[in-house]
Jmol script that loads the backbone (N, CA, C; Angstrom):
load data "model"
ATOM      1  N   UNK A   1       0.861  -1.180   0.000  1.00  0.00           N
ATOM      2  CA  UNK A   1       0.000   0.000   0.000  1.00  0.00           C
ATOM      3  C   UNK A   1       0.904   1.238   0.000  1.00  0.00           C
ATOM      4  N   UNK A   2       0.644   2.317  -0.865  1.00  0.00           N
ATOM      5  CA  UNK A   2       1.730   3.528  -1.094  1.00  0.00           C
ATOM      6  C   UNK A   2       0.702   4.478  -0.933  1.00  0.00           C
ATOM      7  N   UNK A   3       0.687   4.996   0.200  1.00  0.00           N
ATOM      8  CA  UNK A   3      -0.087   5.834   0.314  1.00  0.00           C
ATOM      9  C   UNK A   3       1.176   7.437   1.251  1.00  0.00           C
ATOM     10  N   UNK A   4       0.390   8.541   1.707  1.00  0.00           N
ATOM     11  CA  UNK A   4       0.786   9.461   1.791  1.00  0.00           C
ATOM     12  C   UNK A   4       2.242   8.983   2.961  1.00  0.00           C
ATOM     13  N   UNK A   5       1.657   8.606   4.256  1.00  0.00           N
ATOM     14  CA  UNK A   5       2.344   8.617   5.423  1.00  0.00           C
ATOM     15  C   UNK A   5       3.899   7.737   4.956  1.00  0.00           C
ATOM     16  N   UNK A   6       3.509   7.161   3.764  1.00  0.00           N
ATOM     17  CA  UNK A   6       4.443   5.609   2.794  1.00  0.00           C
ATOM     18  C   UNK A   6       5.737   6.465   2.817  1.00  0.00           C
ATOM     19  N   UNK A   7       5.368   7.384   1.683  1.00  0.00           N
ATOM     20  CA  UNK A   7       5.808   8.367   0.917  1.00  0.00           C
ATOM     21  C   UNK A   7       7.084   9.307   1.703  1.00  0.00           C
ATOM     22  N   UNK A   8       6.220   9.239   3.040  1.00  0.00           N
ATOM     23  CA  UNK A   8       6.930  10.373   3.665  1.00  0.00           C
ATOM     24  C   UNK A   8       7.739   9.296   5.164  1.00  0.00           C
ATOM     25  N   UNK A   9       7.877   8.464   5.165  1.00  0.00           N
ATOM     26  CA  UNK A   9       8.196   7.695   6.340  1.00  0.00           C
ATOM     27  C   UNK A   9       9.825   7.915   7.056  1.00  0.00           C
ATOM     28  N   UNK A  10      10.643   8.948   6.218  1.00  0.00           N
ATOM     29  CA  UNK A  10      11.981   9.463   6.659  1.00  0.00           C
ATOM     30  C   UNK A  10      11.128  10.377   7.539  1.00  0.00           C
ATOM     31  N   UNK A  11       9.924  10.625   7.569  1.00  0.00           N
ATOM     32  CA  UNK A  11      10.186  12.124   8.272  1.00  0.00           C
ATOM     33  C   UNK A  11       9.541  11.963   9.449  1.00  0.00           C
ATOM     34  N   UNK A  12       9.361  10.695   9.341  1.00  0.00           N
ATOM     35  CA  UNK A  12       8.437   9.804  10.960  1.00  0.00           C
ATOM     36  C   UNK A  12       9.320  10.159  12.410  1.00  0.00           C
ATOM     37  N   UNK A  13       8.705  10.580  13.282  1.00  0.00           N
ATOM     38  CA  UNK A  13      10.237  10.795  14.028  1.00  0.00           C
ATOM     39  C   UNK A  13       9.078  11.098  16.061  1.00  0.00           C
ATOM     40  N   UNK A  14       9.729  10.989  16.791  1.00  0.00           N
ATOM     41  CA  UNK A  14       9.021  11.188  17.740  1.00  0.00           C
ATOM     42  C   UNK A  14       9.289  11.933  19.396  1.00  0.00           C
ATOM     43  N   UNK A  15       9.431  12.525  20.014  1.00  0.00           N
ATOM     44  CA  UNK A  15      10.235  13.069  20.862  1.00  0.00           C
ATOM     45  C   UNK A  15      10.488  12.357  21.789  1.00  0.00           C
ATOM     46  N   UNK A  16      11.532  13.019  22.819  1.00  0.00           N
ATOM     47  CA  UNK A  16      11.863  11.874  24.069  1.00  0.00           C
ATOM     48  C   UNK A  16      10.964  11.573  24.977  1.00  0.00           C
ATOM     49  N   UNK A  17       9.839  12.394  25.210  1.00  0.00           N
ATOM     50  CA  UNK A  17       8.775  12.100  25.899  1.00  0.00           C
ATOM     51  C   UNK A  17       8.141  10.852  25.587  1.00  0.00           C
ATOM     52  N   UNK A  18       7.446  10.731  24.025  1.00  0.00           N
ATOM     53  CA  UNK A  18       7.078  10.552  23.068  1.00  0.00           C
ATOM     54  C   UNK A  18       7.710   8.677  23.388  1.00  0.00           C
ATOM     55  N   UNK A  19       9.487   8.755  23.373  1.00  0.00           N
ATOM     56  CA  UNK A  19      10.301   7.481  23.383  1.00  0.00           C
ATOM     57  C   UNK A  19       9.591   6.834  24.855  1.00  0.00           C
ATOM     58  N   UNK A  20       9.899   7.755  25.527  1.00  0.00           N
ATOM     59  CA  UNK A  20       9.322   6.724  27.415  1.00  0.00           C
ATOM     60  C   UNK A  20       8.060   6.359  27.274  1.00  0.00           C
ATOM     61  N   UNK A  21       6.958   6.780  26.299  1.00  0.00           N
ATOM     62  CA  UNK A  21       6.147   6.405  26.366  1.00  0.00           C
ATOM     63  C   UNK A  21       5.169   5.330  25.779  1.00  0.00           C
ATOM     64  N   UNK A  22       6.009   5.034  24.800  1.00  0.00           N
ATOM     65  CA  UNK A  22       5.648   4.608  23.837  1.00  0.00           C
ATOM     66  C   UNK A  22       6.995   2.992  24.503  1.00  0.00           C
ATOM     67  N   UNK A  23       8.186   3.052  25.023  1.00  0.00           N
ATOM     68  CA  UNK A  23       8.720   1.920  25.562  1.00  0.00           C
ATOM     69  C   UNK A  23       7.717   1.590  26.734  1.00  0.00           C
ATOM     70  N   UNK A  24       7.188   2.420  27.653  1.00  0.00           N
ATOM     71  CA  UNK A  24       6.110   1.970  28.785  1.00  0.00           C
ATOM     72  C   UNK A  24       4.935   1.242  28.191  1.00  0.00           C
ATOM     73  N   UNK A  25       3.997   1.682  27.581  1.00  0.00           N
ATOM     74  CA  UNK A  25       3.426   0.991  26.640  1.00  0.00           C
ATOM     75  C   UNK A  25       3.473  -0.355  26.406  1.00  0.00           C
ATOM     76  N   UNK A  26       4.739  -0.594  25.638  1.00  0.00           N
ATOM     77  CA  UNK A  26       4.592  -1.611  25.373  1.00  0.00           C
ATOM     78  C   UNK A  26       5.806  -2.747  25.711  1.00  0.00           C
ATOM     79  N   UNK A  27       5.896  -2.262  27.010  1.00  0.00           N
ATOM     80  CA  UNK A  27       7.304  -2.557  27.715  1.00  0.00           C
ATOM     81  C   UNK A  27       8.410  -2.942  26.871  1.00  0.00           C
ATOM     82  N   UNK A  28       8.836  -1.635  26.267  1.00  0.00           N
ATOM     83  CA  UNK A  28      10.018  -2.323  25.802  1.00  0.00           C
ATOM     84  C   UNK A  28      11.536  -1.764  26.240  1.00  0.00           C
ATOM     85  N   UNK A  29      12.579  -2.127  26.444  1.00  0.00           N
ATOM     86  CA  UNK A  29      13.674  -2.049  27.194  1.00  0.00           C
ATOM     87  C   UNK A  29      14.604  -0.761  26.266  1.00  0.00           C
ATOM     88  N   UNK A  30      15.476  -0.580  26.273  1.00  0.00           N
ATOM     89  CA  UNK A  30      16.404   0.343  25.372  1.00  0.00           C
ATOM     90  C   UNK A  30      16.687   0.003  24.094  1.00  0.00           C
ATOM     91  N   UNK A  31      15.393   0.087  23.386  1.00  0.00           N
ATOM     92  CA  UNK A  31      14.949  -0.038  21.815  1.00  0.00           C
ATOM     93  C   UNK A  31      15.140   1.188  21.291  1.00  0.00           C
ATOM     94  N   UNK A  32      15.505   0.867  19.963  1.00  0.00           N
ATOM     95  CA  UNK A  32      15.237   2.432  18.790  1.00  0.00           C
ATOM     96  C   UNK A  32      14.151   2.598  18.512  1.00  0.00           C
ATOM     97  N   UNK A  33      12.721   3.268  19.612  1.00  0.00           N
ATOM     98  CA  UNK A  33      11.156   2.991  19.171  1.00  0.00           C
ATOM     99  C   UNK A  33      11.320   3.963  17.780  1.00  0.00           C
ATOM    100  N   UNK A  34      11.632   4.730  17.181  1.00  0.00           N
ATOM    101  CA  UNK A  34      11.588   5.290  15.830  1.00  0.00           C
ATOM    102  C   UNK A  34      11.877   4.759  15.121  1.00  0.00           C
ATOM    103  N   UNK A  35      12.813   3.476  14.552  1.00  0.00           N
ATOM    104  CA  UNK A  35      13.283   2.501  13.669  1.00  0.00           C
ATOM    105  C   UNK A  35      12.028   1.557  14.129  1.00  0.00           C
ATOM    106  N   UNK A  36      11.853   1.022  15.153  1.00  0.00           N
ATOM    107  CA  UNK A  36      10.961  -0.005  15.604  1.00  0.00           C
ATOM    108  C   UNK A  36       9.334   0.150  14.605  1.00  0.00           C
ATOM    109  N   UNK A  37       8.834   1.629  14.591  1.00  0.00           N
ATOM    110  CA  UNK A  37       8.012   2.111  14.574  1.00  0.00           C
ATOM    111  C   UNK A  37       7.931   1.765  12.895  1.00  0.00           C
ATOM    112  N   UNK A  38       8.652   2.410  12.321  1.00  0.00           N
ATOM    113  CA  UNK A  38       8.792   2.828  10.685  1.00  0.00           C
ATOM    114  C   UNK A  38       9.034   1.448  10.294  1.00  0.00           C
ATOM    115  N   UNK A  39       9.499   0.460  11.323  1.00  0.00           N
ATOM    116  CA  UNK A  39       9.499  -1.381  10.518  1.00  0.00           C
ATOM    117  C   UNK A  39       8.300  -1.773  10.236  1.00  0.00           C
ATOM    118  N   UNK A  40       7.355  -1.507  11.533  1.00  0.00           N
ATOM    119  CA  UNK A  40       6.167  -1.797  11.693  1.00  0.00           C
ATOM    120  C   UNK A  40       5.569  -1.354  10.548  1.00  0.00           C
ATOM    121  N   UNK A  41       5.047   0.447  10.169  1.00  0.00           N
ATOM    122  CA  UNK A  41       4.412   0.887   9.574  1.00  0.00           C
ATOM    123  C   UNK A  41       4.945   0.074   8.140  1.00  0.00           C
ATOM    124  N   UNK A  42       5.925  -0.094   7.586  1.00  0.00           N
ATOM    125  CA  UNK A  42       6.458  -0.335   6.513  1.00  0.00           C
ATOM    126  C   UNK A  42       5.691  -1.960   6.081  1.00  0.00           C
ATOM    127  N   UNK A  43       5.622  -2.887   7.160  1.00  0.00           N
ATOM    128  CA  UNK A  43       5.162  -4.270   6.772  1.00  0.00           C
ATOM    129  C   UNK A  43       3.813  -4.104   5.977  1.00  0.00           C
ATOM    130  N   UNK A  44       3.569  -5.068   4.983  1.00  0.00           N
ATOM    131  CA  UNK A  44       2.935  -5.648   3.876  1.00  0.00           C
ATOM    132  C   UNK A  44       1.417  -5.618   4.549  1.00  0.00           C
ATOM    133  N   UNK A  45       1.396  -5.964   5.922  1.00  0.00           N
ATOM    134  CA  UNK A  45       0.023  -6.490   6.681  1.00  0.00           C
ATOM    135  C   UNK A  45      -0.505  -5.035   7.568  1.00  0.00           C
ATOM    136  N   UNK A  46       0.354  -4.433   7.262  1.00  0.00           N
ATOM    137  CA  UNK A  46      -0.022  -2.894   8.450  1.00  0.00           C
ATOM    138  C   UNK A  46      -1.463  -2.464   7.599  1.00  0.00           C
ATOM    139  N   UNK A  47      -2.463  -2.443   8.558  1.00  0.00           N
ATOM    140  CA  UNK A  47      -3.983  -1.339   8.367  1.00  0.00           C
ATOM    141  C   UNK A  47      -3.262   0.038   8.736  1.00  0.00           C
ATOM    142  N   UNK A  48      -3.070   0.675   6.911  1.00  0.00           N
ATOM    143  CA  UNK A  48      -3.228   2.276   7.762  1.00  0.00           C
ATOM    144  C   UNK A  48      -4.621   3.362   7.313  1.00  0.00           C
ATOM    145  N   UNK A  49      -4.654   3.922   8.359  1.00  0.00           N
ATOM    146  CA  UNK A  49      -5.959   5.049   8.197  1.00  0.00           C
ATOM    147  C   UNK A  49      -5.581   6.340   8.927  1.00  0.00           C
ATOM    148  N   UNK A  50      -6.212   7.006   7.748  1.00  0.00           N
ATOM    149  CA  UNK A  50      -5.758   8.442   8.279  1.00  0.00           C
ATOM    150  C   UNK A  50      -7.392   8.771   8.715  1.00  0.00           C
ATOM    151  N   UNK A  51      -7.368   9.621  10.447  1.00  0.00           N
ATOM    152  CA  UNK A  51      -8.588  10.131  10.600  1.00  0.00           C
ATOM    153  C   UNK A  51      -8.575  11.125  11.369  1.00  0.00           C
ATOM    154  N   UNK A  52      -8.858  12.300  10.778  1.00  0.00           N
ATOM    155  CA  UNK A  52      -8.754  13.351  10.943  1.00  0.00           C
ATOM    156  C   UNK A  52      -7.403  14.139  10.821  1.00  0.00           C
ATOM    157  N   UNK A  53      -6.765  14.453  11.939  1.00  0.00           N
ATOM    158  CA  UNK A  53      -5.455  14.984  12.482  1.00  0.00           C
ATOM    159  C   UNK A  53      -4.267  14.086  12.440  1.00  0.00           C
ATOM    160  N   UNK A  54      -4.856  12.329  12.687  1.00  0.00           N
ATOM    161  CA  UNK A  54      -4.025  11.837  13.207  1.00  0.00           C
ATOM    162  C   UNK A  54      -3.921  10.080  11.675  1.00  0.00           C
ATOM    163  N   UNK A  55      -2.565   9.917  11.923  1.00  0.00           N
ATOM    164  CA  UNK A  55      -2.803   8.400  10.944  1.00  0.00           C
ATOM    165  C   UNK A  55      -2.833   7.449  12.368  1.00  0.00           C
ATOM    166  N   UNK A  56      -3.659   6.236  12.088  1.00  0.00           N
ATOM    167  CA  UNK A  56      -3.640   4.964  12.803  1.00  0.00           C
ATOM    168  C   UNK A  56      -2.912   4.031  12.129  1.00  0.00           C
ATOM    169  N   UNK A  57      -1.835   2.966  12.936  1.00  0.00           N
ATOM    170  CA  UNK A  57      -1.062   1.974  11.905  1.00  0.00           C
ATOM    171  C   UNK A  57      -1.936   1.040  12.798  1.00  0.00           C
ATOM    172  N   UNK A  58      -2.137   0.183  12.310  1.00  0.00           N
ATOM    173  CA  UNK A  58      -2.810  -1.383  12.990  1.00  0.00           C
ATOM    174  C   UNK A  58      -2.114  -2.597  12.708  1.00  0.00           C
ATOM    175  N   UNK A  59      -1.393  -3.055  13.256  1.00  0.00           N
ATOM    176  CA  UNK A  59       0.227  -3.739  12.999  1.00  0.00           C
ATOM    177  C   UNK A  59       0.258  -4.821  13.879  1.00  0.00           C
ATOM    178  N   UNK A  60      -0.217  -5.739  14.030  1.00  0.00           N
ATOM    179  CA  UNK A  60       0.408  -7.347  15.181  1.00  0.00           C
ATOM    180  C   UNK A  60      -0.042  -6.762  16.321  1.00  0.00           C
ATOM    181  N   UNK A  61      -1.369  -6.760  16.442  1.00  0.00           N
ATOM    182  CA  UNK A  61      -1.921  -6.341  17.870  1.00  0.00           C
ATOM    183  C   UNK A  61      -1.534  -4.991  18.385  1.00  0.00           C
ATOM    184  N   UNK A  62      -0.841  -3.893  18.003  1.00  0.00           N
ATOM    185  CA  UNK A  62      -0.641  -2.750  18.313  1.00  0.00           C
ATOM    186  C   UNK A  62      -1.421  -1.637  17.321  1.00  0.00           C
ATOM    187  N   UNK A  63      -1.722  -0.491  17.656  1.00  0.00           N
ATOM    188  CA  UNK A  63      -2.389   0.826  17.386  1.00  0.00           C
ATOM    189  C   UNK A  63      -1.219   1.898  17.271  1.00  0.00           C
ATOM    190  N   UNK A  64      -0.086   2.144  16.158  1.00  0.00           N
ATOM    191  CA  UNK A  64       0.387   3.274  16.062  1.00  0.00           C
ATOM    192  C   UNK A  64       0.106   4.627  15.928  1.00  0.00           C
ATOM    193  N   UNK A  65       0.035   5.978  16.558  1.00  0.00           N
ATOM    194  CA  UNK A  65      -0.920   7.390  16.343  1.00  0.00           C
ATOM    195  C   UNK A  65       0.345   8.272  16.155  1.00  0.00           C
ATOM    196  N   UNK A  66       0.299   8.545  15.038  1.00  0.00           N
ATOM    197  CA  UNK A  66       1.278   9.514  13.571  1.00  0.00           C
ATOM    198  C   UNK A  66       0.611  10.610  13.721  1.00  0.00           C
ATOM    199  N   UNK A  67       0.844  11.609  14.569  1.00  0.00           N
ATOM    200  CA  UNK A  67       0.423  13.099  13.707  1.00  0.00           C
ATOM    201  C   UNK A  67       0.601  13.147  11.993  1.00  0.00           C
ATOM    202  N   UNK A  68      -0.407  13.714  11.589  1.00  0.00           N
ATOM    203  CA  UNK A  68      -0.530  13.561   9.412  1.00  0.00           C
ATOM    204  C   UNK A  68       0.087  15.143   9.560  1.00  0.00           C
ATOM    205  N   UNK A  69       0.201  15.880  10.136  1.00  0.00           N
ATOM    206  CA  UNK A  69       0.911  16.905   9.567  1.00  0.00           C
ATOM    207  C   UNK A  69       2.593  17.143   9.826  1.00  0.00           C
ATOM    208  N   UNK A  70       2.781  16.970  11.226  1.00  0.00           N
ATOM    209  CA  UNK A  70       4.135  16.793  11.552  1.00  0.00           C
ATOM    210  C   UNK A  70       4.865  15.427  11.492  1.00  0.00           C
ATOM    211  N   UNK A  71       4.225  14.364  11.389  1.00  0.00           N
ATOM    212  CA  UNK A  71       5.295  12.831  11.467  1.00  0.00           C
ATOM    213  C   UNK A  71       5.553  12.537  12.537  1.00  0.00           C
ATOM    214  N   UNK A  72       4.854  12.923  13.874  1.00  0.00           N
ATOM    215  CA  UNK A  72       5.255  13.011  14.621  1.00  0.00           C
ATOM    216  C   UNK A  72       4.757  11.426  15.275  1.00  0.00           C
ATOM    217  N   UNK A  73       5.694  10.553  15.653  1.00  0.00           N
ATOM    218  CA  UNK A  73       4.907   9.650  16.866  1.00  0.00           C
ATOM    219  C   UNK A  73       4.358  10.131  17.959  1.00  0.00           C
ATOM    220  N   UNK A  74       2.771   9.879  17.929  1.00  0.00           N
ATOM    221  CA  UNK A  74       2.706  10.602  19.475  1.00  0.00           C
ATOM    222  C   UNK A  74       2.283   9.292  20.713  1.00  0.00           C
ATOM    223  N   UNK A  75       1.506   8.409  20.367  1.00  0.00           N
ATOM    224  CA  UNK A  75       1.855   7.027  21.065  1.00  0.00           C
ATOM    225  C   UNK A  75       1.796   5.661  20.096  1.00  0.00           C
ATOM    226  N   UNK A  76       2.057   4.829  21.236  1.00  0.00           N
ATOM    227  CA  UNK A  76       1.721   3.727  20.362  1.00  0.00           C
ATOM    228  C   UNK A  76       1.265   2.297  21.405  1.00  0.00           C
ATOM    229  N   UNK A  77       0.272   1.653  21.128  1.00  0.00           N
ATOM    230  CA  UNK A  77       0.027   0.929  22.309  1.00  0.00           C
ATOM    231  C   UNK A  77      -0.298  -0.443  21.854  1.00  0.00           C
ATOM    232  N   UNK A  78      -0.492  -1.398  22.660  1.00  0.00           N
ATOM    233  CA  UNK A  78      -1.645  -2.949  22.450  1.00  0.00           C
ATOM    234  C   UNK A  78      -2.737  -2.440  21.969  1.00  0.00           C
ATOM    235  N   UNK A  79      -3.402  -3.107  21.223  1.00  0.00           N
ATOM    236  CA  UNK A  79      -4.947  -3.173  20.992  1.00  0.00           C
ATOM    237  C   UNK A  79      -5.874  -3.731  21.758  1.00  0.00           C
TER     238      UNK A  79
END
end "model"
wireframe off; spacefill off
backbone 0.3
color backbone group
């Protein structure tokens, strides 16, 4: 699927807040959640939807939330 967020996935990026929260989440230890993130979105099986403000990735039991204007990760959790 090549859609907008596809297109633009260098510019995916998320702050340090953004990092603790998104490792709490989904307990993960001293990971690159921004590489982690853009693997995810990138796989063949990812549901993405853009709604409203924000894109949703739907990826192996997790819910990724992409600001559509900045790229911004703002969380990411279990489903």
């Amino acid at each position: 699927m090549d859609n907008i967020l596809i297109q633009n996935i260098d510019r995916v990026h998320t702050t340090d807040m953004g990092v603790e929260r998104i490792r709490r989440n989904l307990g993960f230890g001293e990971i690159d959640v921004v590489t982690w993130c853009k693997e995810e979105i990138l796989k063949t099986n990812a549901d993405i939807e853009r709604n409203g403000k924000n894109w949703y990735v739907h990826i192996d039991g997790c819910v990724i939330t992409i600001n559509a204007s900045s790229y911004t990760i703002i969380t990411c959790h279990k489903e």
